[in-house]
C-alpha positions in Angstrom: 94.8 84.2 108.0 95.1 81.1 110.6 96.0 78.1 108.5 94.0 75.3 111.4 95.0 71.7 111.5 91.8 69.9 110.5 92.4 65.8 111.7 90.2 63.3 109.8 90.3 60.3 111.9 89.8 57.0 110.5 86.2 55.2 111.2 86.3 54.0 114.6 86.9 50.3 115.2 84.0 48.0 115.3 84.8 47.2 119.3 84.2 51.1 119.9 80.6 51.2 118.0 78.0 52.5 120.2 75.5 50.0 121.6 72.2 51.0 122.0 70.9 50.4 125.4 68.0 47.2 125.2 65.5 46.1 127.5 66.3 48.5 130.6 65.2 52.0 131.6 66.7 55.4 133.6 65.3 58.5 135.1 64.4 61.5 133.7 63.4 65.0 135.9 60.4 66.9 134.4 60.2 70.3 135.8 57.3 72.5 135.8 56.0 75.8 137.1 52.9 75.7 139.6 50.3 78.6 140.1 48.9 78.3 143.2 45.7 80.3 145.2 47.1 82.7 148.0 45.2 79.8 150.6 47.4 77.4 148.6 50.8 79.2 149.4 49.5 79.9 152.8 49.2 75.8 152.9 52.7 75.1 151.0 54.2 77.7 153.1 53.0 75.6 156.7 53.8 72.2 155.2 57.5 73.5 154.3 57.0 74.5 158.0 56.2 71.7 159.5 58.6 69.4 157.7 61.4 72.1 158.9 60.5 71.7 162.0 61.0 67.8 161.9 64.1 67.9 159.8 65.4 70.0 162.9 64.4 68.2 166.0 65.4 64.7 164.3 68.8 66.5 164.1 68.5 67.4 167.6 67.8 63.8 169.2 70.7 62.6 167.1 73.2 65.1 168.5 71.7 64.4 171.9 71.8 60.9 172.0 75.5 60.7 171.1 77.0 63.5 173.2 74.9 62.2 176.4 75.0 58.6 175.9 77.5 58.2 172.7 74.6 56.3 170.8 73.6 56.7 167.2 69.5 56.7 166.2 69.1 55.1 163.5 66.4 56.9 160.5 64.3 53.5 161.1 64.3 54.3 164.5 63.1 58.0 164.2 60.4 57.0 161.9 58.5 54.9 164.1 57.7 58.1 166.1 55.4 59.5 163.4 52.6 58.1 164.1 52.7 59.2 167.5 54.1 62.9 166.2 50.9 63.0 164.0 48.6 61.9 166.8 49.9 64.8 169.3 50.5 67.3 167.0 47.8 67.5 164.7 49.4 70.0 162.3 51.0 67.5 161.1 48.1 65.5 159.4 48.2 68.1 156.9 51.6 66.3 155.7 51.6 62.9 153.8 53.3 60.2 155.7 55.6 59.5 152.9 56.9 62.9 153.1 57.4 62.8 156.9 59.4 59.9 156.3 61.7 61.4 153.4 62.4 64.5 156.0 64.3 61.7 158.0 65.5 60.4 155.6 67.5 63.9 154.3 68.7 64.1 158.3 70.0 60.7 157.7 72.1 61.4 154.2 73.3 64.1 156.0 75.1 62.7 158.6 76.3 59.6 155.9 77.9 62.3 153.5 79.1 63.9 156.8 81.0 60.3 157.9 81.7 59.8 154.7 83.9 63.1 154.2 85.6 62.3 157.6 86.7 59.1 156.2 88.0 60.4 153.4 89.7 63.1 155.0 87.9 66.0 153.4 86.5 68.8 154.7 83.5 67.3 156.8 80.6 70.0 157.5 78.4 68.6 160.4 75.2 68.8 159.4 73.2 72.1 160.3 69.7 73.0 161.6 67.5 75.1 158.6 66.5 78.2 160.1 63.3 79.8 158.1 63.8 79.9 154.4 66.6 77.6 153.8 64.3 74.6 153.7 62.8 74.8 150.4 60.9 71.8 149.3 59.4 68.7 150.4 59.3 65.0 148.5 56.7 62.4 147.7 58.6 59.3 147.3 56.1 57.2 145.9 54.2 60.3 143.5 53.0 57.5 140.8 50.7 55.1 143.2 50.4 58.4 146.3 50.1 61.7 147.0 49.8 63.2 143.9 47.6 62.8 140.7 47.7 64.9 137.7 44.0 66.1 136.6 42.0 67.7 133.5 44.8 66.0 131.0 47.5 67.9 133.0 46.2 71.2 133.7 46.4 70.4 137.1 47.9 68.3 140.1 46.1 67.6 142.9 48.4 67.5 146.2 47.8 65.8 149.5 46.9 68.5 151.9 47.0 71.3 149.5 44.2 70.4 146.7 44.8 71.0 143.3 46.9 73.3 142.3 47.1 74.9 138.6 49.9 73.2 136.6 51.6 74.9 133.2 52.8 71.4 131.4 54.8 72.7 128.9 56.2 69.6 127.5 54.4 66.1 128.1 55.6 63.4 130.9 57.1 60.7 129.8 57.3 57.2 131.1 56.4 56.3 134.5 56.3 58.9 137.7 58.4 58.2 140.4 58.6 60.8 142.7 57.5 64.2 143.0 59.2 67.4 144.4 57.6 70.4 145.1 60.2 73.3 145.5 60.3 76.9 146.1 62.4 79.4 144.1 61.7 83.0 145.6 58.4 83.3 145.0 57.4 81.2 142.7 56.7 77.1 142.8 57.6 74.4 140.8 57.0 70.5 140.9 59.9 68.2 139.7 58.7 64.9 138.8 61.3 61.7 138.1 60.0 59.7 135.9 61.7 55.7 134.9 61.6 56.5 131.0 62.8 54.0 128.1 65.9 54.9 126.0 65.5 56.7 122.8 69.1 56.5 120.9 70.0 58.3 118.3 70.9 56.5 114.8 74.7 55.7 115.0 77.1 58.0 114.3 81.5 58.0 113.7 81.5 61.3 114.0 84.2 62.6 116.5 85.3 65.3 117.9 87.5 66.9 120.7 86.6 69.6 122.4 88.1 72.6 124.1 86.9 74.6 127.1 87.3 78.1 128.1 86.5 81.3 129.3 87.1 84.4 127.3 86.3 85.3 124.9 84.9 81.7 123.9 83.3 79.1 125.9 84.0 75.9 123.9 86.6 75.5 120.5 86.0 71.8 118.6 88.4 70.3 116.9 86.9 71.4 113.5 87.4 74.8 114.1 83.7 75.9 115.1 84.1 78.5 117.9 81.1 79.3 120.3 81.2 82.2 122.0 81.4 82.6 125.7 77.3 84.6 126.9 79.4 85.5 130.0 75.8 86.1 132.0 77.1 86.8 134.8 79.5 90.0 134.4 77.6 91.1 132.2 75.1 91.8 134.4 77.8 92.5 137.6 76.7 96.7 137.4 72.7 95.8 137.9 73.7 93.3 140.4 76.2 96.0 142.2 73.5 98.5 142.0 70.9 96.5 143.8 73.4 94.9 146.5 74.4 98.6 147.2 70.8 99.4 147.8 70.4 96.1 149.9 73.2 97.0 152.1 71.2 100.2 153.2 68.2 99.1 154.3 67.8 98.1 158.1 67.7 94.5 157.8 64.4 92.6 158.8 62.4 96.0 157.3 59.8 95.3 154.4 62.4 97.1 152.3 64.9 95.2 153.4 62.9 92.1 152.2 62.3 93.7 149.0 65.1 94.6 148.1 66.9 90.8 148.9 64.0 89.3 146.6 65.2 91.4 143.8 68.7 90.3 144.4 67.9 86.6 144.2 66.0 87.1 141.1 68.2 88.2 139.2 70.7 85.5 140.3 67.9 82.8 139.5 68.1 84.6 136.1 71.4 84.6 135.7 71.4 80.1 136.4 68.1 80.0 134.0 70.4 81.6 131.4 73.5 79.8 131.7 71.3 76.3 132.1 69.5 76.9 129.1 72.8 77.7 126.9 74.6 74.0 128.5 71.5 72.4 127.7 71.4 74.0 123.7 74.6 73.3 123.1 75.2 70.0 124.6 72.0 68.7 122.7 74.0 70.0 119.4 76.9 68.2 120.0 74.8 65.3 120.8 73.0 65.0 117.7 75.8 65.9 115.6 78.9 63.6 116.6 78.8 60.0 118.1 82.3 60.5 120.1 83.2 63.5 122.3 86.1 64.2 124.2 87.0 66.7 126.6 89.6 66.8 129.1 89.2 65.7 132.3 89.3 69.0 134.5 89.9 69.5 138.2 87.0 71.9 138.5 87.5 72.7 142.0 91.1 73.2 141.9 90.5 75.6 139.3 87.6 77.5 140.9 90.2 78.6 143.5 92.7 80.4 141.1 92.9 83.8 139.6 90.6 82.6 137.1 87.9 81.7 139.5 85.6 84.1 138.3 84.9 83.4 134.5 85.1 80.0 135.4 82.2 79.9 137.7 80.6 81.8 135.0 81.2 79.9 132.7 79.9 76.8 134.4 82.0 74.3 132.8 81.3 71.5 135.6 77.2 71.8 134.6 77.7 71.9 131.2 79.8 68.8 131.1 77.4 67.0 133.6 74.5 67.9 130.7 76.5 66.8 127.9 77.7 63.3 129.9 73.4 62.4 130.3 72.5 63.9 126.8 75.3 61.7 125.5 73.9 58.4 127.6 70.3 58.5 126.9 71.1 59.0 123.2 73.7 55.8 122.9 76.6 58.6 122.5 80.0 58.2 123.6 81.7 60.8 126.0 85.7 60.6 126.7 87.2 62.2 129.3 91.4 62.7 129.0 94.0 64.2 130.9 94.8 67.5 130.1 98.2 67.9 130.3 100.4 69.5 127.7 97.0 70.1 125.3 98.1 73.5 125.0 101.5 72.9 124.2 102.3 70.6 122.2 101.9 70.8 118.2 99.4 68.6 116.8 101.3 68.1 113.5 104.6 67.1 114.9 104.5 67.2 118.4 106.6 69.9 119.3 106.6 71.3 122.6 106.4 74.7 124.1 104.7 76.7 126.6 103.5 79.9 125.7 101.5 82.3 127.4 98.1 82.7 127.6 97.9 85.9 126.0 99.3 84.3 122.6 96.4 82.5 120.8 97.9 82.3 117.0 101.9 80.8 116.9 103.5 79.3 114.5 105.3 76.0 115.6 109.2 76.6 115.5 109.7 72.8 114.3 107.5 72.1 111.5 106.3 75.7 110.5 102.4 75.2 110.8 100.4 78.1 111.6 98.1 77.3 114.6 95.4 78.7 116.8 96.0 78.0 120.2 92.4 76.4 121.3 91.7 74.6 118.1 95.4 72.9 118.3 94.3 71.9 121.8 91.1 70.7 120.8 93.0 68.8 118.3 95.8 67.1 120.9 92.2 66.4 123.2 90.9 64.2 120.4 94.1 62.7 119.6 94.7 61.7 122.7 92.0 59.4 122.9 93.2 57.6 120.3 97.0 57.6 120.5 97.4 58.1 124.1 99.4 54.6 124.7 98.1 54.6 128.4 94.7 55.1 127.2 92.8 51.3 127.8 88.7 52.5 126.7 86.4 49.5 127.2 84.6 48.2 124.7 81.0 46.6 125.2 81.8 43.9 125.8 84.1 45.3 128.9 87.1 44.2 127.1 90.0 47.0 127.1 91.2 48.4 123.5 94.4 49.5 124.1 95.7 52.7 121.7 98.7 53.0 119.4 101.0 55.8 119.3 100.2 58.7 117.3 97.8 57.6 114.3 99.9 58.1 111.1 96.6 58.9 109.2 95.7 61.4 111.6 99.2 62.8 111.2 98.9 62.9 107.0 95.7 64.6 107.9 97.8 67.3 109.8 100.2 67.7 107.4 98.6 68.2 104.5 97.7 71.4 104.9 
C-alpha cells in the first residue's frame, strides 16, 4: 500500500483572505439552442451570406488600398459606406445596421492581431477571405436596447430580419443583456447572449490545495490524494471517427454523399468538445466550491502540444479546463495560483530530495528519508508547497502589497513527516 504525504497547511495569513468583489459587475455568456422554421434558416442562411460577403470585400479594399497607394482604411472609414451599401444593394436591409458595423469591425481585429503578431515576432497569419461555410455567425452589439427581444417569458426571441424564432431557455438570464450572437454549429443554431451580471461569492474558505495535471490514466491528482480519472473522449472514440473519415475519403467530393458524410464527421467532433466541456466545467465547479486556494503549475501549453505527447494532451484539454477553473474561481471570490513547474516531479516533498525518474515509475520510495510516495500526489504536494515556500514567490495581497514567502514551512514539513 502507498503511504501519501498528506500536508496540512497552516490557516492562511489574514493579507491572503479573499475579498469579495463590491459594488462592480462582469460578463457572463448564456448559450442557448434555437429552433427555427425552414423560411427562418433560408433567412439566417442569406444574412450569414450577406455579412460574408461584406467581411470579404472590406478585406479586399484594405489590401488594395495599401498595395496600390500604401494607405491604410481605417474601420470608421469603411463604415460610412453602409448606408450607401444598403441603399444600392437592397439585400442588405434584411441586416441590422449594428451588425453591418460589427462585420467591420472583425476585418479590423484582424488585421490588429495580425500587426500585433508581427511586432512581436510571432507567426503573423494575414488575414484571409471566408469562403462559404467558414463564416458562422453574426453579432448584435447592442442586443439589450436593439435587434433582439426575448418574447412569451422566453419561449422565444424575436430577431431583426428573421422574426421570432423558437428559443429552448434552459436556465434563466441573468443580469443585463449585452450583446447577442447567433451562431451556427452544423446544423443546428444557437444564440449566445453576454450579459453584465453582479458577483455572487461564495462564503470564505482556507481550504487549499495543489493540483496536478495529466494525461493517462488520470486527468487531475490533488494534493489530498483524490484522483479523477482521465474520460479520454477523444480516442475513445478514434475507431468511429476512422470509420467515418474512411468513408469520407471515398466519396467524390461536392456529391450529396460527400456532404453527408462530412456532416457526420463534424458531429461527432462537436460531440466529442460538448463532452470534454461539460467534464472542465463539472469539475472546476467542484473544486470551486470545495477549496478557497488552488494551485496549479503554470504550463507552456503550446510547447507541449508539439511533443510526443501531443495527443492526450489535446485530449485532455488542459488549457480549457484551466481557463474554466480561473473564471469559476473569480466570480466566486476564489483564489487561483499559478507556479512554475520545475522539478514538481522530482523532488521529495518530505525532505526535498532530488531525482529524476522516469515516467513509467509512479510509486518510489525516496532514497533519503525513506517515504513511500506516489509520483502525482508528491507533485501535487511540491505544487502547493511552492506557493507558499517558494522564496521568489511575491503574491499580492488586496491591498496590492506583495507578501513575500519563507522557505519551506516547518509545519508543513511536520505534516510530511509524520506519517
Amino acid at each position: 500500500m502507498v503511504q501519501r504525504c498528506m500536508p496540512t497547511l497552516d490557516p492562511a495569513p489574514p493579507e491572503w483572505k479573499v475579498m469579495h468583489i463590491q459594488n462592480s459587475t462582469y460578463k457572463k455568456a448564456f448559450k442557448y439552442r434555437l429552433y427555427p422554421t425552414k423560411p427562418q434558416r433560408r433567412d439566417l442562411e442569406k444574412v450569414l451570406s450577406l455579412c460574408r460577403q461584406l467581411y470579404n470585400a472590406a478585406l479586399q479594399e484594405r489590401r488594395d488600398a495599401y498595395r496600390k497607394a500604401q494607405k491604410s482604411i481605417s474601420a470608421h472609414e469603411q463604415m460610412g459606406y453602409l448606408p450607401q451599401i444598403r441603399t444600392e444593394l437592397p439585400g442588405y436591409k434584411l441586416v441590422h445596421s449594428q451588425v453591418l458595423q460589427d462585420v467591420i469591425k472583425r476585418v479590423d481585429r484582424a488585421f490588429q492581431g495580425f500587426f500585433r503578431r508581427v511586432k512581436e515576432g510571432q507567426r503573423a497569419g494575414y488575414p484571409r477571405f471566408k469562403g462559404k461555410g467558414r463564416y458562422d455567425s453574426f453579432t448584435f452589439p447592442q442586443a439589450g436596447t436593439t435587434g433582439v427581444k426575448l418574447q412569451e417569458g422566453g419561449k422565444r426571441v424575436l430577431l431583426y430580419g428573421i422574426g421570432s424564432v423558437k428559443l429552448k431557455l434552459h436556465r434563466p438570464l441573468e443580469g443585463r443583456i449585452k450583446t447577442a450572437t447567433v451562431k451556427r454549429e452544423g446544423d443546428d443554431w444557437y444564440i449566445i447572449f453576454v450579459c453584465e451580471v453582479d458577483p455572487k461569492p461564495l462564503p470564505p474558505n482556507d481550504n487549499q490545495v495543489g493540483i496536478d495535471l495529466g494525461t493517462n490514466p488520470y486527468f487531475l491528482v490533488t494534493s489530498e490524494g483524490e484522483m479523477v480519472e482521465a474520460p479520454r473522449y477523444y480516442q475513445k472514440t478514434q475507431e468511429k471517427l476512422a470509420k467515418i473519415q474512411r468513408e469520407l475519403s471515398r466519396k467524390k467530393r461536392g456529391s450529396n454523399r460527400y456532404k453527408k458524410a462530412r456532416e457526420q464527421l463534424a458531429k461527432l467532433h462537436r460531440k466529442i468538445a460538448n463532452q470534454r466541456k461539460d467534464f472542465h466545467h463539472k469539475l472546476a465547479r467542484k473544486l470551486v466550491n470545495r477549496y478557497g486556494t488552488i494551485v496549479h503549475e503554470d504550463l507552456n501549453i503550446n510547447g507541449l502540444s508539439r511533443s510526443p505527447l501531443a495527443k492526450g494532451l489535446l485530449d485532455a484539454g488542459w488549457a480549457q479546463f484551466l481557463q474554466i477553473l480561473a473564471y469559476k474561481a473569480a466570480e466566486a471570490g476564489r483564489r487561483v495560483i499559478k507556479v512554475d513547474p520545475k522539478y514538481t516531479s522530482q523532488d521529495c516533498p518530505v525532505c526535498g530530495h532530488r531525482e529524476k525518474r522516469p515516467l513509467w515509475v509512479r510509486e518510489f520510495t525516496c532514497p533519503s528519508c525513506g517515504a513511500l510516495l506516489h509520483r502525482d500526489v508528491a507533485a501535487a504536494v511540491n505544487i502547493l508547497a511552492k506557493a507558499w515556500v517558494s522564496r521568489k514567490a511575491t503574491l499580492p495581497g488586496p491591498s496590492g502589497t506583495g507578501l513575500s514567502l519563507s522557505p519551506r514551512s516547518p509545519a508543513l514539513q511536520d505534516s510530511l513527516t509524520a506519517d
